[in-house]
C-alpha positions, 0 to 999 in steps of 0.5 A: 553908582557908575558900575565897571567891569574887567574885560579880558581875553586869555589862553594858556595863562594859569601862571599870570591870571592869578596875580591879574584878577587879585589886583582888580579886587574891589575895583571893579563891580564884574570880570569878564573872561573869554577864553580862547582855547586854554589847555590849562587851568585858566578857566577854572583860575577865573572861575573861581575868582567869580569871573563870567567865563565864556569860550571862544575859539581862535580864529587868528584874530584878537578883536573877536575875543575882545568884542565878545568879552564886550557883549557880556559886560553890563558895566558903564565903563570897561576896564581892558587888561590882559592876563600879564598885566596887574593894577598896581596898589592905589590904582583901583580906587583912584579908577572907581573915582575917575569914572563916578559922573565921568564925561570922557569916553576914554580914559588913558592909563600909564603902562610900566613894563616890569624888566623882571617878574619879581619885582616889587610894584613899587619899584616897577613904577617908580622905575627902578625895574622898568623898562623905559619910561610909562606910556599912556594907553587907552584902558577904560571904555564907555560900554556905548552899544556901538563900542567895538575893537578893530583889527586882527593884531594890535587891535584898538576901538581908535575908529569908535573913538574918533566917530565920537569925537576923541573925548580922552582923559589922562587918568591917574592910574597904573598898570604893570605889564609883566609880558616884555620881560625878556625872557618871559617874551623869550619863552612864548615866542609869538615872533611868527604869530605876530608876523603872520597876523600882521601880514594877513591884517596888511592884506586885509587893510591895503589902504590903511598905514598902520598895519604897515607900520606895526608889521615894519617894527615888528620886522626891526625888532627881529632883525628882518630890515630888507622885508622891513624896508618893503613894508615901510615904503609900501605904507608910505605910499599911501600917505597922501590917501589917509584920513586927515586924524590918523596918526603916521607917528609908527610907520614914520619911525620905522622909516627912519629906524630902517633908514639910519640902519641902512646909512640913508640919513636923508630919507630918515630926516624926511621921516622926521620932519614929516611925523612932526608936522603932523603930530609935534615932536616927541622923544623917537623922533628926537632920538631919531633925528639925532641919529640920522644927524650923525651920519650926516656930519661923518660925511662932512668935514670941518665947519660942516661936519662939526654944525651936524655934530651941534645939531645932532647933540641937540636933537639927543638932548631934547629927546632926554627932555621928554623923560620927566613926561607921560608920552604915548607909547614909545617906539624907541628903547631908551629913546628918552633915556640911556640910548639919547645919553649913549648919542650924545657920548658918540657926538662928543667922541666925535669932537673929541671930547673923550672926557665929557663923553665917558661921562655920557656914557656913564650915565647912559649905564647908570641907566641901563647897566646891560647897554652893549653901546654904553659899554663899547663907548666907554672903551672907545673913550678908554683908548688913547689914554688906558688901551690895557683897561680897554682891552681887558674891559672889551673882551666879554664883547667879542661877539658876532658883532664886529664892534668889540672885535676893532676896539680890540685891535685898536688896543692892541695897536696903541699897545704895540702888539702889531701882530695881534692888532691884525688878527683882532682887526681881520676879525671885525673885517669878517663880521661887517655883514652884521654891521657895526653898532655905532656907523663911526666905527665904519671909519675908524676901521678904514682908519685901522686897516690903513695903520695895519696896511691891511686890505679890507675885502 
């Protein structure tokens, strides 16, 4: 009998270990845990749950502990999970199964991120309470002898794999990761370890694109587009240097990310173009070029503008089109979800379509109920024909950004309410650095201001 062993690296994780190791009883034959500096009761948690626990020191680098936890197992294969991930019910035998005689090296697992901590299983992966779409990741690993991880961040054994020729399979199994919670991530704000690992792992990977492309989405998520778009350009340099296997999925995404958000929707569509060449189409690079395509057509007119409208309406809906798929991990939010259905409501409001396009943006919210952009859509298309309701509905989105600050000056415009149309419309003027939220509202404020004669600094 194929014999498999739980391998897993911790610190500081007596709240999340418990529920990890009970959702891997009877599934696998041993549990490894490497400890790597708790201060707690972790250790003794996976002591007690009959773990070979060893002890390890950090050393600012994930594959050490990783690597170690290898050298203790004895199983055939190695299921790879963290202290914030669970199997979920039916998961472990279906696992025992898939690797009795197995001829794959890899066996690829869907990931469900939880989007809150007391969810029901159930709910989590029947997406309910889960953030986006599942996304297969490599999780059980032939324990060759030469099986090793790489990298000091966002570590992978993708070298060992390719060297024996990328024998994966798709495995009908699934994990929940609690750890993307936003307030669990809120509360451990490993933000500048991350930035630190990433950079040092750029520099001690020069030549190699993904460490540049982890570290430049790690760098949009937090906002830092200017270091973002450094990292992103250095990275696309080396292109033409890469090994003809490796994936330039990741940085390409972060290229056309940091170019929409900079109005550049030329440089994004090359992103694109040159990501799907490579790999195909998939659902960021849809969203993506959807995105870009409406900054192209707000800088168009007439038939021009309406054909870039077409076809970026287009580029949304194929993006929807992979929901119903398993797809390697996603880069996007809600890229074949709620922010495809939030593209098209901006399209058609574009055209028009006020009707249509409150409709996408409803089920952008059926979706996502918390989505600023459904929100701000709806009000957008409440404008002409409700300004009260748009009005009253816009005031929880005064905020730092400058998009409820017009809608709610527009409002007031078509309300009569001149005066306070100014004052609500200079607000938006103030708040431009942060920038807006749809690029459409760009216009619609030179459209405003010229109504106010308002003169925009």
């Amino acid at each position: 009998m194929t014999r498999l062993s739980l391998c897993l690296i911790a610190r500081d994780e007596e709240e999340m270990l418990p529920a990890c190791l009970a959702s891997v009883a009877g599934a696998v034959d041993e549990i490894v845990v490497v400890d790597t500096g708790s201060r707690d009761a972790t250790a003794r948690i996976a002591q007690e749950a009959g773990a070979r626990v060893a002890h390890l020191p950090w050393s600012d680098d994930f594959s050490a502990p990783r690597n170690a936890a290898l050298d203790l197992a004895t199983g055939e294969f190695v299921l790879v999970l963290d202290a914030d991930e669970r199997l979920a019910p039916g998961s472990g035998a279906r696992l025992r199964e898939a690797v009795q005689g197995a001829a794959f090296d890899c066996g690829m697992v869907r990931l469900h991120e939880a989007s809150r901590l007391d969810a029901p299983p159930a709910d989590v992966v029947g997406g309910r309470a889960r953030l986006g779409p599942p996304t297969r990741l490599p999780r059980v690993l032939r324990h060759a002898p030469d099986l090793r991880y790489t990298g000091v961040v966002h570590e992978s054994a993708s070298d060992w794999l390719a060297a024996r020729g990328m024998r994966l399979a798709e495995l009908d199994a699934d994990v929940i990761h609690l750890g993307a919670v936003p307030d669990v991530r809120a509360r451990r704000g490993k933000r500048e370890r991350n930035l630190s690992l990433l950079r040092r792992r750029c520099g001690l990977e020069p030549g190699n694109i993904s460490p540049f492309g982890y570290l430049a989405l790690e760098l949009i998520s937090y906002g830092e587009l200017a270091e973002a778009a450094e990292v992103v350009e250095h990275g696309w340099a080396l292109l033409g240097s890469q090994p003809p296997d490796i994936s330039v999925l990741r940085l390409a995404v972060a290229r056309a990310i940091v170019a929409v958000e900079l109005d550049e929707p030329e440089r994004a569509l090359e992103a694109v173009a040159r990501a799907e060449r490579a790999e195909g189409p998939g659902p960021d690079l849809c969203h993506l070029r959807g995105r870009a395509l409406v900054l192209t057509a707000l800088r168009r007119a007439g038939a021009d503008e309406q054909r870039a409208l077409a076809e970026a309406e287009a580029s949304f809906r194929a993006a929807l089109a992979f929901a119903a798929k398993d797809t390697l991990r996603q880069y996007v939010a809600g890229a074949s979800s709620w922010a495809s259905r939030n593209g098209i409501g901006e399209v058609l409001l574009c055209r028009g379509r006020h009707d249509d396009a409150l409709r996408a943006f409803a089920e952008a919210l059926a979706e996502r109920p918390e989505s600023p952009d459904g929100r701000l859509g709806e009000i957008e298309c409440l404008l002409a024909v409700k300004p009260a309701e748009a009005l009253a509905r816009v005031e929880p989105l005064l905020d730092s950004s400058p998009d409820g600050w017009l809608l709610a000056g527009a409002a007031a415009i078509a309300l009569g309410a001149a005066s306070d149309a100014r004052a609500l419309v200079a607000q938006a003027a103030a708040r431009r650095k942060n920038r807006f939220r749809s690029s459409r509202r760009t216009r619609l404020l030179s459209q405003v201001a010229r109504q106010l004669d308002l003169r925009l600094e």
